[in-house]
C-alpha positions as CSV (number, residue, x, y, z in Angstrom):
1,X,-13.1,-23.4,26.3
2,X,-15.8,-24.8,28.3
3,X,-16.4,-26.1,31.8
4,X,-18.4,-28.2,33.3
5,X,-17.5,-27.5,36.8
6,X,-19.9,-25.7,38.5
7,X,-17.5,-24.4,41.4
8,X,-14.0,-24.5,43.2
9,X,-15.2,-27.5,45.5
10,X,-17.7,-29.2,43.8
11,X,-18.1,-31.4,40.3
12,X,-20.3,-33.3,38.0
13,X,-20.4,-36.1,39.3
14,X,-20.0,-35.7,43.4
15,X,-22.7,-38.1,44.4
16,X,-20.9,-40.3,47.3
17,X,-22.5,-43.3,49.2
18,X,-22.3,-41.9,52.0
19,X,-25.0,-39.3,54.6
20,X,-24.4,-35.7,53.1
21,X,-25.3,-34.5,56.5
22,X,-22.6,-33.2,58.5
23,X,-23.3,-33.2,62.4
24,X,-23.0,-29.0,63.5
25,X,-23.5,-27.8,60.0
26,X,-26.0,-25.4,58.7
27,X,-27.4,-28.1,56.3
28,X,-30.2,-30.1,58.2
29,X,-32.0,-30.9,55.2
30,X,-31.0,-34.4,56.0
31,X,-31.2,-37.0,58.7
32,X,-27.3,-38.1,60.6
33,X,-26.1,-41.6,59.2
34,X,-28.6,-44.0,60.8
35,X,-27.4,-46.3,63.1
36,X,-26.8,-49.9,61.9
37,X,-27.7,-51.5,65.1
38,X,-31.0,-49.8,65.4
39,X,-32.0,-50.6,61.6
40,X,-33.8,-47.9,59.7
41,X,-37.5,-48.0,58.5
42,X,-38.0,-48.4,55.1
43,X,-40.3,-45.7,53.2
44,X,-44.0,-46.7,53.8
45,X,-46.3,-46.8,50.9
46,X,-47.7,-43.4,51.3
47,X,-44.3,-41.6,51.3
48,X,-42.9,-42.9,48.5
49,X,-46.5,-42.2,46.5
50,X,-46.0,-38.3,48.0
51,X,-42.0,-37.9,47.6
52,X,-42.4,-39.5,43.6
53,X,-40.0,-42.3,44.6
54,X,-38.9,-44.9,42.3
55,X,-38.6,-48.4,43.6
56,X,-37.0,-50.7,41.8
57,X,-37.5,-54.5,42.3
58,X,-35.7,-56.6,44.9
59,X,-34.6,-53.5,46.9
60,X,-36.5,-51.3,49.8
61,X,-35.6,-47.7,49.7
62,X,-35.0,-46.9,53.4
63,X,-33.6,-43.2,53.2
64,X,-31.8,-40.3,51.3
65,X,-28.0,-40.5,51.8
66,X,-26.8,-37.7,49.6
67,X,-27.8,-36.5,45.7
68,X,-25.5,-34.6,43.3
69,X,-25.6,-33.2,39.3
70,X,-25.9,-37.0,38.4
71,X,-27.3,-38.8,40.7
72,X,-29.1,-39.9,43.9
73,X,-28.0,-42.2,46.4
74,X,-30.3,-44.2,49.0
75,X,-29.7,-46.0,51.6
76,X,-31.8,-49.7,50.7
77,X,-32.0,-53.7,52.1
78,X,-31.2,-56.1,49.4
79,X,-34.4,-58.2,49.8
80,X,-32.9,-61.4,48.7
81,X,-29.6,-61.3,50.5
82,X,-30.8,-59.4,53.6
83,X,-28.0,-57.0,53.1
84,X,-28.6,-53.0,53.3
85,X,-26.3,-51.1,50.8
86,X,-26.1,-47.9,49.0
87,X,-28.4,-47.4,46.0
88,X,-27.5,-44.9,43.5
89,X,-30.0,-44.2,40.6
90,X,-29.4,-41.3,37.8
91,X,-30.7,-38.6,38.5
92,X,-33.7,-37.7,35.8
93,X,-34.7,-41.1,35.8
94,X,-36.4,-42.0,32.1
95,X,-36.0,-38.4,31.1
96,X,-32.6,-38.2,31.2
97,X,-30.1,-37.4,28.4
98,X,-28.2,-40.3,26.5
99,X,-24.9,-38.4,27.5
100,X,-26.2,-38.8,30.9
101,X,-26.5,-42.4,30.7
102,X,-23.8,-43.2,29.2
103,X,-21.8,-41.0,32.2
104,X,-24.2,-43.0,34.7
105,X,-23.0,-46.8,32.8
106,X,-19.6,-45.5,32.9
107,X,-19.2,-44.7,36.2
108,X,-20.5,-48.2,37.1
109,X,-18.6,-50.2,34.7
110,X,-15.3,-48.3,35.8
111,X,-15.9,-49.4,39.7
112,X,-17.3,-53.1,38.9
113,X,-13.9,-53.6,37.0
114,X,-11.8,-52.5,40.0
115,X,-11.4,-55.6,43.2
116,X,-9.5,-53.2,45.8
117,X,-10.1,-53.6,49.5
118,X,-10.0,-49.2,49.1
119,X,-12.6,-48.8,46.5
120,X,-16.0,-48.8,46.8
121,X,-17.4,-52.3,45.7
122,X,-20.6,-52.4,43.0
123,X,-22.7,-55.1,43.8
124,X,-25.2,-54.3,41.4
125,X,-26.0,-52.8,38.2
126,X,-29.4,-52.4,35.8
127,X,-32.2,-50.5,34.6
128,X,-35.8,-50.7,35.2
129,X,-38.8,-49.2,33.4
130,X,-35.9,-46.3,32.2
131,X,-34.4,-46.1,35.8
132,X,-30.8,-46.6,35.7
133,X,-28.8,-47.7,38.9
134,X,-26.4,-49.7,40.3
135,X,-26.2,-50.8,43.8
136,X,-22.6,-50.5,46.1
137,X,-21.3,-51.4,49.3
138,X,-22.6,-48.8,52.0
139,X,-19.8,-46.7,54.0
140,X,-21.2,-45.2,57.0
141,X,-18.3,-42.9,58.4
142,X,-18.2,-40.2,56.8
143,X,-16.3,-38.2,53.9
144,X,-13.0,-37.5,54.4
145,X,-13.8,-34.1,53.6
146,X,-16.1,-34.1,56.7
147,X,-13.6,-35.8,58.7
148,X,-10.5,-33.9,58.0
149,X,-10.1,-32.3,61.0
150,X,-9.3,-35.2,62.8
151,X,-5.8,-35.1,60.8
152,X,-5.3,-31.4,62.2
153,X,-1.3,-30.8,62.8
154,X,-1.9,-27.6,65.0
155,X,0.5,-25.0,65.3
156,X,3.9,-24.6,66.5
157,X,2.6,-25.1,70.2
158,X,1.4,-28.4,69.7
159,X,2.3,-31.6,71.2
160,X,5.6,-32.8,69.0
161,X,5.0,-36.7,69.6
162,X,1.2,-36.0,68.7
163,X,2.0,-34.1,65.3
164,X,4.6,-37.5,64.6
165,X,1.6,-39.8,65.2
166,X,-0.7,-37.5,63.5
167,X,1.3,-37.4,60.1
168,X,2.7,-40.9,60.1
169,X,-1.6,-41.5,60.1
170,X,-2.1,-39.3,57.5
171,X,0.6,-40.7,55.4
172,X,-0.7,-44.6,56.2
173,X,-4.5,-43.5,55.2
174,X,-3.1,-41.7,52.1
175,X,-0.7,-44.4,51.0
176,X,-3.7,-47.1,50.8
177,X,-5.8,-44.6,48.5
178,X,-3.0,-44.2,46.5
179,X,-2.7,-47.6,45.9
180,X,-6.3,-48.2,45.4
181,X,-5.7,-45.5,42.4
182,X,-3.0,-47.4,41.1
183,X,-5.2,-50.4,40.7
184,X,-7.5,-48.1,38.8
185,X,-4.4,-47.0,37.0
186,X,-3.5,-50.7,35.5
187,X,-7.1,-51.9,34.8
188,X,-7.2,-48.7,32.3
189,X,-9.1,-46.6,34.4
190,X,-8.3,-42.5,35.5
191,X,-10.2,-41.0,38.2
192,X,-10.0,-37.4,36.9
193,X,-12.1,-36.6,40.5
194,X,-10.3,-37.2,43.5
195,X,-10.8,-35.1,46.4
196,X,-11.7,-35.6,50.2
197,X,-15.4,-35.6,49.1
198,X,-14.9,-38.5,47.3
199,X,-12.9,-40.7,49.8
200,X,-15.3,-42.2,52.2
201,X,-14.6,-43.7,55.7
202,X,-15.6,-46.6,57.1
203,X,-16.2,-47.4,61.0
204,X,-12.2,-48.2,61.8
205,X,-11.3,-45.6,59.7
206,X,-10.0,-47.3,56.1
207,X,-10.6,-45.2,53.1
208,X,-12.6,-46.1,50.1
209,X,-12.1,-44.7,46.7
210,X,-15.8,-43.8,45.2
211,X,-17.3,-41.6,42.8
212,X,-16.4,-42.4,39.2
213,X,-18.5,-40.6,37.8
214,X,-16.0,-38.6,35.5
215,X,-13.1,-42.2,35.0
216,X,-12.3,-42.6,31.4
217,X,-10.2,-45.3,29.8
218,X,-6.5,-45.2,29.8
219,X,-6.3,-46.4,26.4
220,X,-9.7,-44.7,24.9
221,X,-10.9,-41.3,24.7
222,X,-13.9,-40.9,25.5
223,X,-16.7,-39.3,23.0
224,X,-18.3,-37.4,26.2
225,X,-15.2,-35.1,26.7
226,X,-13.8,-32.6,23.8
227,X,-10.2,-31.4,24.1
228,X,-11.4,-27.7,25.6
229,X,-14.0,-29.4,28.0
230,X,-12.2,-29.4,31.4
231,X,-13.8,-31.9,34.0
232,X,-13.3,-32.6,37.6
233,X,-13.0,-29.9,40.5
234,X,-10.8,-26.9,40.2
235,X,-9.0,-27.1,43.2
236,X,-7.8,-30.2,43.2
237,X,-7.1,-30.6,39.1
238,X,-3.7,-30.8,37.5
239,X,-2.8,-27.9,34.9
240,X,-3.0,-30.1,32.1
241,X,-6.6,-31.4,33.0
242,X,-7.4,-27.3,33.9
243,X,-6.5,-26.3,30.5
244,X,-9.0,-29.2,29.1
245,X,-6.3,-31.1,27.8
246,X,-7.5,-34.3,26.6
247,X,-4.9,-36.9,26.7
248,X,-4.5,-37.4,30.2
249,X,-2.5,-39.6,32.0
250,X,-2.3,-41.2,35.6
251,X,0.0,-38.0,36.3
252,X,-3.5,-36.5,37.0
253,X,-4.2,-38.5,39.3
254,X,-1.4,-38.5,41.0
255,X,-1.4,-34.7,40.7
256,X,-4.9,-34.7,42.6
257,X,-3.4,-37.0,45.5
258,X,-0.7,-34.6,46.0
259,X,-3.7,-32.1,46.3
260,X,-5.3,-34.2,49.0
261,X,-2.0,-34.2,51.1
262,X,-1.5,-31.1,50.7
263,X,-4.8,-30.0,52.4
264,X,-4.3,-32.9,54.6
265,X,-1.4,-30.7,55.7
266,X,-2.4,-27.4,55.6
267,X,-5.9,-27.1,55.9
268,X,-6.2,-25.9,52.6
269,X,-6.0,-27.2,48.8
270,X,-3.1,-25.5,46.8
271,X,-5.0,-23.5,45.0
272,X,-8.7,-21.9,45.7
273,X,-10.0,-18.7,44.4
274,X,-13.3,-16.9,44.3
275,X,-14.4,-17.9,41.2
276,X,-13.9,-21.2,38.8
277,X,-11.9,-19.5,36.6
278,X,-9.6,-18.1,38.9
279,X,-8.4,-21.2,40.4
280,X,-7.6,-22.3,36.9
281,X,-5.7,-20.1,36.5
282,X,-3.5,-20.2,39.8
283,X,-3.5,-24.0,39.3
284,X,-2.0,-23.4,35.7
285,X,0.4,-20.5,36.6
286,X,1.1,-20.4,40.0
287,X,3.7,-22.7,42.3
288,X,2.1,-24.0,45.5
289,X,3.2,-22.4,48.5
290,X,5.3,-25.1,50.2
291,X,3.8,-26.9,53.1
292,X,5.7,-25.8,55.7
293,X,5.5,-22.3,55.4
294,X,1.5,-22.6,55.8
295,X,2.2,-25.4,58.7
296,X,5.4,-25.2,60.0
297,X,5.2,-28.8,61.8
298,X,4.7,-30.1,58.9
299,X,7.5,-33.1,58.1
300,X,9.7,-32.3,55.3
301,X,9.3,-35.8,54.2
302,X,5.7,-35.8,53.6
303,X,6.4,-31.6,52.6
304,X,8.6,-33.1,49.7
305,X,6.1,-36.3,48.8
306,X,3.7,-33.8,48.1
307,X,5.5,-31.3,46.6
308,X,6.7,-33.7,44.1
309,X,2.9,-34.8,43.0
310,X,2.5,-31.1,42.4
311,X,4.9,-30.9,40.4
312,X,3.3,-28.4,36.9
313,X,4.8,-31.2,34.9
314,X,3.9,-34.5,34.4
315,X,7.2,-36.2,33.9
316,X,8.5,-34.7,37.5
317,X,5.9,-36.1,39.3
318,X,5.6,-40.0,40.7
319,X,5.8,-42.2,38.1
320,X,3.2,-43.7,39.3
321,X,0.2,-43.4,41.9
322,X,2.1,-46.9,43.8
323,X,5.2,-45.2,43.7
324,X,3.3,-42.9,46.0
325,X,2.3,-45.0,48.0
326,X,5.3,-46.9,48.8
327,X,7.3,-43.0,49.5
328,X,4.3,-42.6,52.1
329,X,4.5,-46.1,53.5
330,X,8.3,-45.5,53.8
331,X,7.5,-42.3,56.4
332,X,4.9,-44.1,58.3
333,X,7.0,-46.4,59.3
334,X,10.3,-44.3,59.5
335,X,12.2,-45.0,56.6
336,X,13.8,-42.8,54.3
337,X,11.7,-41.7,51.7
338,X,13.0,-41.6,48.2
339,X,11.9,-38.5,47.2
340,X,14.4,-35.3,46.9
341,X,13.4,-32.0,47.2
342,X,13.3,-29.6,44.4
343,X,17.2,-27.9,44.5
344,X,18.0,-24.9,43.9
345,X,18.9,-25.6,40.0
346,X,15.2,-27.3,39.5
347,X,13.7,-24.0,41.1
348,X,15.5,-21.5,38.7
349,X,14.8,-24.0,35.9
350,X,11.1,-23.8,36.9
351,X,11.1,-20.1,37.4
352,X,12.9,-19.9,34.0
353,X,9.6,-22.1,32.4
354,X,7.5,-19.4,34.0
355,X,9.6,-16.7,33.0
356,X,10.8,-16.8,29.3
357,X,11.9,-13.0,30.0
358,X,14.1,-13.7,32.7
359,X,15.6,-17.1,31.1
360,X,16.5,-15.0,28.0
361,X,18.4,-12.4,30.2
362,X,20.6,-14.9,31.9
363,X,20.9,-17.7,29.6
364,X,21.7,-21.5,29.9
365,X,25.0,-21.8,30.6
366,X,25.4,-18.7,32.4
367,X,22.4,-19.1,35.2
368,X,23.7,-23.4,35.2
369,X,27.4,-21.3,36.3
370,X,25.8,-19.4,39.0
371,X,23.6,-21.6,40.2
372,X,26.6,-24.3,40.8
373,X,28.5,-21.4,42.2
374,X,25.9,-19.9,44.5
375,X,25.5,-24.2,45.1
376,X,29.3,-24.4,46.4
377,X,29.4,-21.0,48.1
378,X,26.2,-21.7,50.4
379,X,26.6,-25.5,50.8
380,X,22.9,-25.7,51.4
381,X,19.7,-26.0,49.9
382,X,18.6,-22.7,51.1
383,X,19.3,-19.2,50.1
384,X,18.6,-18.1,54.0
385,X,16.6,-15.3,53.4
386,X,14.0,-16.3,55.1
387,X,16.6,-17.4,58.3
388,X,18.3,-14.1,57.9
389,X,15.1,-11.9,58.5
390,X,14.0,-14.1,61.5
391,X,17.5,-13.5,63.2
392,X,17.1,-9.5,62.8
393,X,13.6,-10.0,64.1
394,X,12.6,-7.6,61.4
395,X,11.5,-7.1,57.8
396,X,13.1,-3.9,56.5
397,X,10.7,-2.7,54.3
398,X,11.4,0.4,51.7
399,X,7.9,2.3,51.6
400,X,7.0,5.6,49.6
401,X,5.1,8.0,51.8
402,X,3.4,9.9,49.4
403,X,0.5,8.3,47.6
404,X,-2.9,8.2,49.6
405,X,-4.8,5.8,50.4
406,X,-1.8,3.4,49.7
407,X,1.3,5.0,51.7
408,X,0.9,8.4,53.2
409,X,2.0,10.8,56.1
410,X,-0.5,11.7,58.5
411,X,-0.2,13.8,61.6
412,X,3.0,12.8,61.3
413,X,2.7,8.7,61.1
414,X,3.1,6.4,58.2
415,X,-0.3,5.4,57.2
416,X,-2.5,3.6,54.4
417,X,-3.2,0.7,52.6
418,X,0.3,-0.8,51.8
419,X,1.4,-0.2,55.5
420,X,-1.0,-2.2,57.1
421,X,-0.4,-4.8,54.5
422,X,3.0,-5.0,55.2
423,X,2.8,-4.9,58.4
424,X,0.2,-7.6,58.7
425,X,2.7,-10.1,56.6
426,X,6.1,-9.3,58.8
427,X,3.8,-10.4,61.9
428,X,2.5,-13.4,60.4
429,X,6.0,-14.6,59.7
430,X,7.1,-13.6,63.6
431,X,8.6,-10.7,63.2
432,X,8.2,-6.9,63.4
433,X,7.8,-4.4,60.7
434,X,10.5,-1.5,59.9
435,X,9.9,1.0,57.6
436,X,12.2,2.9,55.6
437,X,10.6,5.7,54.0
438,X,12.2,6.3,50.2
439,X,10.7,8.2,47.1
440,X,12.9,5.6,44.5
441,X,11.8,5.5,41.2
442,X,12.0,2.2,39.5
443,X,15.9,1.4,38.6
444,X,16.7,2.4,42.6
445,X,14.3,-0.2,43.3
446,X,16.1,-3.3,42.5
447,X,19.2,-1.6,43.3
448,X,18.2,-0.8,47.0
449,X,17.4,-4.3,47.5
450,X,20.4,-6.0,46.1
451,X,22.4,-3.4,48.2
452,X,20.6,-5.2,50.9
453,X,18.8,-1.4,52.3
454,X,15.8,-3.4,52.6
455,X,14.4,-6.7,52.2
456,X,11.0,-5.8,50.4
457,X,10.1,-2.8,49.0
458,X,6.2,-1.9,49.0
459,X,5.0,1.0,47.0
460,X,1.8,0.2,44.5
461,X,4.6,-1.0,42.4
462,X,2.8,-2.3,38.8
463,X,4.1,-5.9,37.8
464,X,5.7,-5.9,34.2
465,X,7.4,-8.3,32.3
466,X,10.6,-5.6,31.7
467,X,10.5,-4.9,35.9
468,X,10.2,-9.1,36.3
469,X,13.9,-9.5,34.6
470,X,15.0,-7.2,37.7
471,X,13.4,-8.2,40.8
472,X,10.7,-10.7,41.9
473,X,7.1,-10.0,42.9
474,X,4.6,-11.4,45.0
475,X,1.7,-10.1,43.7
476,X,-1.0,-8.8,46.3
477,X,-3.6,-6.7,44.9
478,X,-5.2,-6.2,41.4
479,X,-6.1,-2.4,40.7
480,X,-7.7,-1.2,37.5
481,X,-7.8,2.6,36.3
482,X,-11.1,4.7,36.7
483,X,-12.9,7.9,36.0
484,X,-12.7,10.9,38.7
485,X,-15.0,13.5,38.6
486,X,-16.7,16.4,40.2
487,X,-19.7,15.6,41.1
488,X,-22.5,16.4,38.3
489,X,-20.2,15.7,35.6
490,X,-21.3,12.8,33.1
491,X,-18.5,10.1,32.8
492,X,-19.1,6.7,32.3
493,X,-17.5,5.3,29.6
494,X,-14.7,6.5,27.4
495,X,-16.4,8.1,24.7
496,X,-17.6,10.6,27.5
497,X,-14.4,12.4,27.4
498,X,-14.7,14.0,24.2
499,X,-14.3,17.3,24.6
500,X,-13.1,17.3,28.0
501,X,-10.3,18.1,29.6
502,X,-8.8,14.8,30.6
503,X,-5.6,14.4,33.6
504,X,-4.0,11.3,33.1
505,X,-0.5,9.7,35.2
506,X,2.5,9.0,33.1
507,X,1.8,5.1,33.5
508,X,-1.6,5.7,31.7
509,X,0.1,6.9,29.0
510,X,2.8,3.9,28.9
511,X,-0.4,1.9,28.9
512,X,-1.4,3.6,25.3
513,X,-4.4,5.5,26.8
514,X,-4.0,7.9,24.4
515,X,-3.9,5.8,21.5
516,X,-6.7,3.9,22.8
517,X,-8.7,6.8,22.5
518,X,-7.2,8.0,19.3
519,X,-7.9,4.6,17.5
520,X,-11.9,4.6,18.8
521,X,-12.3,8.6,17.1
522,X,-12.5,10.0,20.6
523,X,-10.9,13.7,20.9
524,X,-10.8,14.7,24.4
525,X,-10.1,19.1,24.7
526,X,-7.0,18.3,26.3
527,X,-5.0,15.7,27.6
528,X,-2.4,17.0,30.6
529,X,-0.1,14.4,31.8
530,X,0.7,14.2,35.3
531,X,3.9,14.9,36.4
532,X,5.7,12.7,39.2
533,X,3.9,12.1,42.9
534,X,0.8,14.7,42.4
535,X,-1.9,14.0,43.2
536,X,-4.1,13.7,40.3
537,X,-7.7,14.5,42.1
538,X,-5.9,17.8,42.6
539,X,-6.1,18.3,39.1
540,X,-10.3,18.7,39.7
541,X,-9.9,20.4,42.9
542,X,-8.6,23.2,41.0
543,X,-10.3,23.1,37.7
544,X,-7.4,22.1,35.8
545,X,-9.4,19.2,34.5
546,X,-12.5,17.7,34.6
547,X,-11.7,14.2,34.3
548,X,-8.6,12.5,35.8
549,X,-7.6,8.8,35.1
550,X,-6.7,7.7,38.6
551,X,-5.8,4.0,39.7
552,X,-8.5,2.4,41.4
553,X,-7.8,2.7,45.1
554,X,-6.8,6.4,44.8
555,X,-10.1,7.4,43.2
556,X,-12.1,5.5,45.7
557,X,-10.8,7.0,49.2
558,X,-10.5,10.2,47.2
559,X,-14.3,9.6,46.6
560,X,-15.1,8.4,50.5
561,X,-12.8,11.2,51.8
562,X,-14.6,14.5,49.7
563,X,-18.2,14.0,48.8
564,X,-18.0,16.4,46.0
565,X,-15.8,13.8,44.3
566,X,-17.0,10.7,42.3
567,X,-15.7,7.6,40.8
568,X,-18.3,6.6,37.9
569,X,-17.0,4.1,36.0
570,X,-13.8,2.0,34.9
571,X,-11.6,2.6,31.8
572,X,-11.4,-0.2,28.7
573,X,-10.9,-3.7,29.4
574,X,-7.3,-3.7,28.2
575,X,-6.0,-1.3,31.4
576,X,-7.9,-3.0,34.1
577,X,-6.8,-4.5,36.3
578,X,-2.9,-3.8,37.3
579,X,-1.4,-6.6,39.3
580,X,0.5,-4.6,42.1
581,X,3.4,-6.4,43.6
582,X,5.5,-6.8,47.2
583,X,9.6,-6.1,45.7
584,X,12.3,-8.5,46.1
585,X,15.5,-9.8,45.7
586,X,15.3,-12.5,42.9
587,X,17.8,-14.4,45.2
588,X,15.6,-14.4,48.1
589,X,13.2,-17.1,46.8
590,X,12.9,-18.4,50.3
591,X,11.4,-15.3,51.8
592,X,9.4,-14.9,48.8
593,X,7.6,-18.0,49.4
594,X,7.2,-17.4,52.9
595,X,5.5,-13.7,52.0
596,X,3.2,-15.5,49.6
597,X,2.4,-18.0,51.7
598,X,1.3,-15.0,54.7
599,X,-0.5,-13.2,51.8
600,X,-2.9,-16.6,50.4
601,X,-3.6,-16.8,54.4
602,X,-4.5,-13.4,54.6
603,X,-7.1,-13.5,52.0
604,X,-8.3,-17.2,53.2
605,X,-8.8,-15.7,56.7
606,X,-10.4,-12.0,54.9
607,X,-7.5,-10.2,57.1
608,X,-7.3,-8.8,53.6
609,X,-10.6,-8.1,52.8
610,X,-10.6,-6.1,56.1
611,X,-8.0,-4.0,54.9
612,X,-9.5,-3.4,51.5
613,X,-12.9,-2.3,53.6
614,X,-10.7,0.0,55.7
615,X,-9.1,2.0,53.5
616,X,-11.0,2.0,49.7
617,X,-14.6,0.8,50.7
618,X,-14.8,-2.4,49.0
């Protein structure tokens, strides 16, 4: 599979008619939008000789407003009708490619076609001496990316009647680029790019739809894009377009303006990673964490609009982008919206879709019979996990305390990685952190918790499909297996441990170490299996071995701690990395989502990075 998205918050074709400069950024590679009053000098004769400029007849290029991987856009004065507008010419001019173009005529066609008060109108379009470009009304305001701030909801101490104004705003704006979509929608045209970037704002603050650089037909595929070939920007895809699919349909769309709102309300997209490939792969897999536990002002109107354009499949969401747009009308001015929330039969369903494991374990019938019970026992759409923590003002959580760096005794005090971790989540969802200290092996685990000892158990407990059809996870941290040495002794890659004497845990054996080994011709000297909670560097302490297998963290603050011991290299591909996972009740889907919610914040704010630095060095 391919990709021609070149990262989580940019694409192809993000060229917008509108100043790339954003007043108080680092970028100052550009003038501020000019001001229309004042008039802008054109480029004199000499400047457009020294920058290489094109000019194209019956326009005056007056300045750069912004360039992208296609194109550049200037700001220019229509001789002829004394009008200044945005001028966008491809980028490459004569040289470019004949994919290129067609992208470029594409783009330009797909806009001319549309007459929507909230998309960007094309006066203009034609070629000259090789130089494609088309000419477009000129929106001075600002992205919507830029301006997003100015839809902030705050926190919980913010003015009520201000956050109500705020989001029936948000909702109003929203609701006429939805609408503007759905015109693209029945001329035959999908987006496949929206994003705050590519809404612009005018002067009194309407919205305009531009950037079509990646629209296709409705009722064509086009040649430029191969099934495999995903298109558009990560973060703000649907799962079917992030998996390259190539029939798409306005669900995409729509999908994409549910991304909007949801940053609109959060301050973040749904899904963003470090990499590309990584927010594919959370957009693909992973369930958006629920407006309001981000943003708890946010309305649970606008929570469930937007949770319903999210929806992973295309039939749940909107039927179409002005069905949207009449739901967010219906808020703005204080009507019902028609839009349910997801109950708590659609959630299981959903889990169950994610899950094939846990579906086979419980079976149609018998999860539809407990769900309708647990429906008629709780009379609410809730399981009140969540509630019941905030009540205690707690979050019991069951911790081991014998596996440095991640939980450990020291003078005394519970310590290490998974500790502050923990701790770190019960505070952001205001309350405090109690720890039980417990040496459980798995099957006590899930037991514990449905026993209600605890309500999350933290312990560097490895995710597994088996330990999935018993308890829920919310994964937190990724650890792969590595070499531990004394220093001066050569290991780097697995076909160093012949001959050696070679410590491995009892999880590196489930993980077929051995046979791994056995199947490349490797022969280690011996192979002694750790038993239980020792510590494996131990094991090279005392000459037992002279190579342990140690899980990633361990080996490191092993290695920062004694500087006679090394980490020099991971194992195999197949054994790194280990998601690690926070315990839970598979009931308590409401405190789940709340943890998950704390933990994406943690990472987006690098509270988590901070902790990683603290305790393994990296």
């Amino acid at each position: 599979m391919s990709t021609e998205v070149p990262d989580p918050n940019s694409a192809a074709g993000g060229d917008t008619a509108t100043p790339r400069h954003v007043p108080g950024s680092d970028d100052e590679t550009l003038p501020p939008p000019a001001d229309p009053a004042k008039g802008t000098a054109p480029y004199s004769s000499n400047q457009i000789a020294e920058l290489g400029l094109v000019t194209i007849p019956g326009y005056q290029l007056q300045e750069e407003l912004g360039r992208g991987a296609m194109g550049i856009v200037y700001r220019a004065l229509h001789l002829e009708l004394k009008r200044v507008v945005a001028l966008k010419m491809l980028l490459g001019g004569s040289q470019a490619g004949e994919a290129e173009k067609t992208r470029f005529r594409i783009e330009a066609e797909a806009a001319a076609r549309l007459d929507h008060l909230a998309i960007v109108s094309i006066y203009d379009v034609g070629e000259h001496d090789g130089h494609h470009f088309f000419s477009m009304k000129l929106i001075e305001g600002g992205t919507l990316a830029a301006r997003i701030e100015e839809f902030a909801l705050g926190q919980g101490d913010a003015d009520p009647n201000e956050v109500a104004e705020c989001q029936k705003k948000l909702a109003a704006l929203l609701a006429k680029v939805a609408d503007a979509v759905h015109c693209a929608h029945v001329n035959g045209i999908l987006h496949r790019d929206l994003k705050p970037s590519n809404i612009l704002l005018d002067a009194k603050g309407e919205p305009h739809v531009t950037d079509f650089g990646l629209a296709k037909r409705v009722e064509g595929e086009s040649t430029l894009t191969q099934t495999g070939v995903i298109v558009g920007t990560p973060s703000y895809m649907a799962p079917e377009q992030a998996t390259g699919k190539k029939n798409l349909t306005p669900a995409a769309d729509i999908y994409s303006l549910g991304a909007i709102l949801y940053e609109l309300l959060t301050g973040r997209p749904p899904f963003k990673a470090d990499t590309v490939m990584e927010t594919l792969m959370q957009v693909v897999q992973r369930e958006p964490v629920a407006p309001r536990v981000l943003n708890r002002p946010v309305a649970r109107e606008l929570e469930t609009i937007c949770m319903k354009a999210l929806a992973k499949d295309p039939g749940s969401r909107y039927s179409s982008a002005h069905a949207m747009a009449e739901d967010l009308n219906r808020y703005a001015a204080g009507q019902p919206i028609l839009a349910r929330p997801a109950g708590l039969v659609e959630r299981v369903v959903r889990r169950c879709r994610r899950h094939p494991l846990f579906a086979g374990v419980i079976g149609g019938l018998a999860l539809l019979a407990v769900v309708l019970a647990g429906l008629l026992l709780r009379g609410t759409r809730t399981d009140g996990s969540l509630d019941r923590v905030k009540a205690a003002g707690k979050l019991v959580i069951a911790i081991d305390n014998s596996y440095p760096p991640m939980e450990f005794l020291k003078d005394g005090q519970l310590v290490g990685f998974d500790r502050d971790v923990a701790e770190e989540v019960a505070a952001r969802l205001g309350v405090k952190a109690e720890f039980r200290i417990v040496h459980w092996d798995w099957p006590e685990v899930p037991l514990g918790l449905n026993e209600r000892r605890c309500d999350m158990v933290i312990s560097s407990w490895t995710i597994t499909p088996q330990r999935k059809q018993e308890a829920a996870f919310v994964e937190y941290l990724r650890t792969g297996q590595v070499f531990a040495c004394k220093r001066g002794t050569v290991v780097a890659k697995e076909q160093d441990l012949a001959g050696k004497r070679v410590a491995v845990g009892s999880d590196t054996v489930q993980h077929k170490f051995v046979k791994s080994l056995q199947d490349q011709g490797i022969t280690p000297k011996e192979i002694i299996v750790i038993k239980g909670a020792d510590d494996p560097v131990t094991y090279l302490k005392k000459g037992l071995a002279e190579v342990t297998i140690v899980d990633e963290p361990v080996g490191r603050y092993h290695a920062r701690q004694d500087a006679d011991i090394v980490v020099t290299g991971s194992i195999g591909h197949a054994m790194n990395p280990d998601p690690l996972g926070m315990v839970f009740r598979q009931q308590d889907l409401q405190l789940q989502e709340a943890v998950t919610g704390a933990v994406q914040a943690m990472n987006d704010d690098r509270t988590f990075g901070r902790i990683l630095e603290k305790w393994f060095g990296r």
